[in-house]
C-alpha positions as CSV (number, residue, x, y, z in Angstrom):
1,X,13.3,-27.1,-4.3
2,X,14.4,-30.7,-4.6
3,X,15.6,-32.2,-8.0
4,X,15.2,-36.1,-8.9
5,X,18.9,-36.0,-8.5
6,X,19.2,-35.0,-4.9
7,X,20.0,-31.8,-5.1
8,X,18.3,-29.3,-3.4
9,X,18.3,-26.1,-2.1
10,X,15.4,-23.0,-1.3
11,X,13.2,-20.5,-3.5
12,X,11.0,-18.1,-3.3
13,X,7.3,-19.0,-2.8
14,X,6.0,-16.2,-4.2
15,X,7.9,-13.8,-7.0
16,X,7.2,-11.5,-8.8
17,X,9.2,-9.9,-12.5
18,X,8.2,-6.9,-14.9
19,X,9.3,-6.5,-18.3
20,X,8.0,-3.8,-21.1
21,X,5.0,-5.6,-22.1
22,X,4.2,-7.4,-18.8
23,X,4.5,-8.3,-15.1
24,X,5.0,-11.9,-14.3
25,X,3.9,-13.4,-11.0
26,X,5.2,-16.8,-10.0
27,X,3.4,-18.4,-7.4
28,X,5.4,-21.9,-6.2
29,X,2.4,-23.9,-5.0
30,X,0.7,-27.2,-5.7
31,X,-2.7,-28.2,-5.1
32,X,-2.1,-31.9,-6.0
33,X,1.0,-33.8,-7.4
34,X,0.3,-32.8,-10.5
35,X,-1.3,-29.7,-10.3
36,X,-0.3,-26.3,-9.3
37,X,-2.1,-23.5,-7.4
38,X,-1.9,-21.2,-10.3
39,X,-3.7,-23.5,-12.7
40,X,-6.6,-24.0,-10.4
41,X,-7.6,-20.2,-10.4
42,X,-7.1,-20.1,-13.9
43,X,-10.6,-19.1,-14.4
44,X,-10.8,-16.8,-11.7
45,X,-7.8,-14.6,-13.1
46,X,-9.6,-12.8,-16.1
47,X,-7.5,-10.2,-17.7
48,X,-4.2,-12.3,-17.2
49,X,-2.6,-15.4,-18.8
50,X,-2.5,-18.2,-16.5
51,X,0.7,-21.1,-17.0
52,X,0.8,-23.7,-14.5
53,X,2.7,-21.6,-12.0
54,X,2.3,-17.9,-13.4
55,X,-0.2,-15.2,-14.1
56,X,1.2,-13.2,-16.9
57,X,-0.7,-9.3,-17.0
58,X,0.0,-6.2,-18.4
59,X,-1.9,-3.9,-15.7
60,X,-2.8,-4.9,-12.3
61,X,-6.3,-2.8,-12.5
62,X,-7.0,-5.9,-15.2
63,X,-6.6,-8.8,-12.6
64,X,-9.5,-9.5,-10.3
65,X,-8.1,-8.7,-6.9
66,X,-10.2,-10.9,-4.9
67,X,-9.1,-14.0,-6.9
68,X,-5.5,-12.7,-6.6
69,X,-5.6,-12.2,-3.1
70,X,-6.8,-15.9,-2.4
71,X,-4.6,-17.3,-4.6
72,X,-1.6,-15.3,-2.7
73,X,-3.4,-16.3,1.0
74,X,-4.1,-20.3,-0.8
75,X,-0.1,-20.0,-1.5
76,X,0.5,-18.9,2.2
77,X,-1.2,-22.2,3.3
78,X,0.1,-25.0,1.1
79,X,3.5,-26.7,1.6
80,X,6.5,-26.0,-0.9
81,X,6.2,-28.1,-4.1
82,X,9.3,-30.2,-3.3
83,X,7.3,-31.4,0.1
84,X,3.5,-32.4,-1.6
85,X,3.4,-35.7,-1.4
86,X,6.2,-36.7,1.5
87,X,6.0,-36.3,5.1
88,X,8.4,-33.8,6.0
89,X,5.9,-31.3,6.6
Protein backbone atom coordinates (compact mmCIF):
# COMPACT_ATOMS: atom_id res chain seq x y z
CA UNK A 1 0.00 0.00 0.00
CA UNK A 2 1.03 3.50 -0.69
CA UNK A 3 -0.71 6.59 1.05
CA UNK A 4 -0.85 10.18 -0.68
CA UNK A 5 1.53 10.99 2.05
CA UNK A 6 4.45 8.79 1.15
CA UNK A 7 4.13 6.26 3.32
CA UNK A 8 4.02 2.95 2.34
CA UNK A 9 4.39 -0.36 3.32
CA UNK A 10 2.82 -4.19 2.13
CA UNK A 11 -0.66 -6.06 2.61
CA UNK A 12 -2.25 -8.83 1.89
CA UNK A 13 -3.80 -9.34 -1.54
CA UNK A 14 -6.18 -11.56 -0.65
CA UNK A 15 -7.73 -11.98 3.18
CA UNK A 16 -9.99 -13.45 4.54
CA UNK A 17 -12.17 -12.68 8.42
CA UNK A 18 -15.18 -14.60 10.07
CA UNK A 19 -17.39 -13.30 12.66
CA UNK A 20 -20.85 -14.84 14.12
CA UNK A 21 -23.06 -13.73 11.46
CA UNK A 22 -20.49 -13.73 8.50
CA UNK A 23 -17.25 -14.38 6.72
CA UNK A 24 -15.63 -11.49 5.08
CA UNK A 25 -13.33 -11.79 2.13
CA UNK A 26 -11.11 -8.85 1.05
CA UNK A 27 -9.76 -9.04 -2.22
CA UNK A 28 -7.05 -5.90 -2.80
CA UNK A 29 -7.51 -5.57 -6.59
CA UNK A 30 -8.35 -2.91 -9.05
CA UNK A 31 -9.68 -3.18 -12.44
CA UNK A 32 -9.29 0.47 -13.28
CA UNK A 33 -8.25 3.62 -11.19
CA UNK A 34 -11.35 3.88 -9.83
CA UNK A 35 -12.69 0.55 -9.73
CA UNK A 36 -11.98 -2.47 -7.82
CA UNK A 37 -12.01 -6.16 -8.79
CA UNK A 38 -14.65 -6.92 -6.23
CA UNK A 39 -17.17 -4.49 -7.61
CA UNK A 40 -16.91 -5.80 -11.16
CA UNK A 41 -18.23 -9.39 -10.13
CA UNK A 42 -20.73 -7.91 -8.12
CA UNK A 43 -23.30 -9.48 -10.15
CA UNK A 44 -21.72 -12.67 -10.47
CA UNK A 45 -21.53 -13.20 -6.54
CA UNK A 46 -25.31 -13.96 -5.72
CA UNK A 47 -25.85 -15.06 -2.21
CA UNK A 48 -23.17 -12.45 -0.91
CA UNK A 49 -22.90 -8.67 -0.41
CA UNK A 50 -20.47 -7.17 -2.62
CA UNK A 51 -18.52 -3.56 -1.26
CA UNK A 52 -15.90 -2.30 -3.46
CA UNK A 53 -13.26 -4.58 -2.14
CA UNK A 54 -15.34 -7.39 -0.14
CA UNK A 55 -17.82 -10.14 -0.51
CA UNK A 56 -19.56 -10.29 2.72
CA UNK A 57 -21.55 -14.17 3.06
CA UNK A 58 -22.83 -16.12 5.74
CA UNK A 59 -22.19 -19.71 4.10
CA UNK A 60 -19.85 -20.49 1.39
CA UNK A 61 -22.37 -23.23 -0.18
CA UNK A 62 -24.42 -19.66 -0.93
CA UNK A 63 -21.55 -18.08 -3.14
CA UNK A 64 -21.27 -19.26 -6.72
CA UNK A 65 -17.91 -20.96 -6.79
CA UNK A 66 -17.05 -20.42 -10.29
CA UNK A 67 -17.45 -16.63 -9.95
CA UNK A 68 -15.43 -16.83 -6.81
CA UNK A 69 -12.71 -18.78 -8.18
CA UNK A 70 -12.18 -16.20 -11.15
CA UNK A 71 -12.36 -13.41 -9.14
CA UNK A 72 -9.56 -15.09 -6.77
CA UNK A 73 -7.42 -16.28 -10.21
CA UNK A 74 -8.52 -12.27 -11.75
CA UNK A 75 -6.83 -11.06 -8.31
CA UNK A 76 -3.72 -13.37 -8.94
CA UNK A 77 -3.24 -11.50 -12.26
CA UNK A 78 -3.69 -7.74 -11.59
CA UNK A 79 -1.01 -5.55 -9.95
CA UNK A 80 -1.40 -4.31 -6.21
CA UNK A 81 -3.76 -1.29 -6.04
CA UNK A 82 -0.91 1.09 -4.97
CA UNK A 83 0.85 0.21 -8.60
CA UNK A 84 -2.53 0.72 -11.13
CA UNK A 85 -1.79 3.48 -12.89
CA UNK A 86 2.34 3.90 -12.43
CA UNK A 87 5.01 2.06 -14.06
CA UNK A 88 6.59 0.18 -11.48
CA UNK A 89 5.19 -2.96 -12.54
Amino acid sequence: YRYKSGRSGEGARISIGANARQISLHVAALVGPDEYLVESFADRLAGGRAGRSCVRFSKLAALDLEALRDLLAAAAELPPPGLVGTTEL
